[in-house]
C-alpha positions in Angstrom: 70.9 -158.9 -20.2 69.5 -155.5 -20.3 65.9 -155.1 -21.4 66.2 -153.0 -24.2 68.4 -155.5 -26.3 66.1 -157.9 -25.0 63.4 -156.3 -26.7 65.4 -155.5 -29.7 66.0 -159.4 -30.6 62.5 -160.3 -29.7 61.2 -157.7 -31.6 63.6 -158.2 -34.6 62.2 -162.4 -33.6 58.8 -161.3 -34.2 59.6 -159.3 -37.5 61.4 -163.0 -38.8 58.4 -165.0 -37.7 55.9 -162.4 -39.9 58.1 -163.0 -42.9 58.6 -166.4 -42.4 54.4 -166.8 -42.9 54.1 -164.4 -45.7 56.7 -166.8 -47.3 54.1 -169.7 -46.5 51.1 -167.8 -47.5 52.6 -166.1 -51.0 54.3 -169.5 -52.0 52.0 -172.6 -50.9 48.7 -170.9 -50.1 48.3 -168.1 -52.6 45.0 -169.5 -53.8 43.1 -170.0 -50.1 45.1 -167.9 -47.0 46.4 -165.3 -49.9 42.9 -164.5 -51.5 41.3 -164.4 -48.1 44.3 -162.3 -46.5 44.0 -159.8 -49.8 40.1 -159.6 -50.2 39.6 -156.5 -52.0 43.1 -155.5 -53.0 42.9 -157.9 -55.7 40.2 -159.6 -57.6 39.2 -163.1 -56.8 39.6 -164.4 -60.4 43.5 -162.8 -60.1 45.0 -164.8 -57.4 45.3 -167.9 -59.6 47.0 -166.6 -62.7 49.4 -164.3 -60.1 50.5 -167.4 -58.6 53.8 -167.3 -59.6 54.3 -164.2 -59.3 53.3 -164.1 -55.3 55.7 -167.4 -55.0 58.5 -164.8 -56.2 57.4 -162.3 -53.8 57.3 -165.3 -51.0 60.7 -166.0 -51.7 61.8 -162.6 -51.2 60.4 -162.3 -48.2 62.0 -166.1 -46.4 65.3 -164.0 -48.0 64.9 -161.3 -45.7 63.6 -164.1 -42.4 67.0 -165.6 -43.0 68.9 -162.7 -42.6 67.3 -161.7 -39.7 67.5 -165.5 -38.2 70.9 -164.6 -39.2 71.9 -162.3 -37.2 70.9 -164.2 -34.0 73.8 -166.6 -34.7 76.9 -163.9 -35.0 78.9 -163.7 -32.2 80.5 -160.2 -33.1 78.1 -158.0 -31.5 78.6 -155.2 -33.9 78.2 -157.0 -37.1 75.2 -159.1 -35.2 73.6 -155.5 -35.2 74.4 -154.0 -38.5 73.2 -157.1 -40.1 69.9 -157.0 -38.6 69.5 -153.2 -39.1 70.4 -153.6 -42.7 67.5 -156.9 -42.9 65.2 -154.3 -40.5 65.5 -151.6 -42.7 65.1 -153.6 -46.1 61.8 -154.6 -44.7 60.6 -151.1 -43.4 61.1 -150.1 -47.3 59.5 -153.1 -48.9 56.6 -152.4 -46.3 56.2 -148.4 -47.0 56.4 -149.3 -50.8 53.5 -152.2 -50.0 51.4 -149.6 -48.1 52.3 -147.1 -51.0 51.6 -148.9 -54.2 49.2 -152.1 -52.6 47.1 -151.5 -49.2 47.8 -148.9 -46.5 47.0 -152.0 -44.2 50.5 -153.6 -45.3 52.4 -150.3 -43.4 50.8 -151.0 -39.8 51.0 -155.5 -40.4 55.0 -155.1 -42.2 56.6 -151.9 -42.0 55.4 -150.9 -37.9 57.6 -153.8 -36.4 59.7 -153.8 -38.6 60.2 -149.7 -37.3 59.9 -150.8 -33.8 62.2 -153.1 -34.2 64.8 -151.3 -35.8 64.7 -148.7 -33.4 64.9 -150.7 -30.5 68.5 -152.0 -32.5 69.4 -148.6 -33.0 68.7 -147.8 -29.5 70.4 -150.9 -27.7 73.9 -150.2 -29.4 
């Protein structure tokens, strides 16, 4: 295997495993890993009446670790890739729209591998 789809799936891995904790934190530890993740975006006394609200956005974000789990299990190579560059790039706009409207922080932890990794995609083709 050639290195640079080798580093295309691991980096597109890494992206997965990133969404697959914000799922955890957003959905079962809002009140403890989410408040101490967030300090200062959002007020202490906030994070328990947002509860549901961050379980939503958990959810979301296990949606888009499936897909790109997903595309490790098609055989088709060019379906494998547009299905991870269409997962890659829905998480490069959620994570400029974070860093946008949230914390700046949120473009270089969600949208920069997510960027990497899309490149690399592009680029192993």
């Amino acid at each position: 295997m050639e290195l640079l789809p080798l580093f295309a799936k691991i980096f597109t891995g890494i992206v997965a495993v990133e969404h697959l904790y914000i799922l955890y934190m957003e959905m079962f530890a809002w009140e403890t890993l989410g408040k101490k993740t967030f300090k200062g975006a959002l007020p202490d006394e906030l994070f328990k009446p947002t509860k549901g609200l961050a379980a939503n956005q958990g959810l979301y974000n296990g949606f888009l670790s499936a897909g790109l789990i997903w595309s490790f299990f098609i055989e088709n190579p060019i379906w494998q890739n547009n299905v991870a560059i269409f997962f890659l790039s829905c998480v490069v706009v959620a994570g400029l729209y974070g860093a946008i409207t949230a914390s700046k922080k949120i473009f270089f932890t969600q949208a920069s591998p997510a960027i990497i990794a899309l490149v690399l995609v592009l680029l192993a083709r």
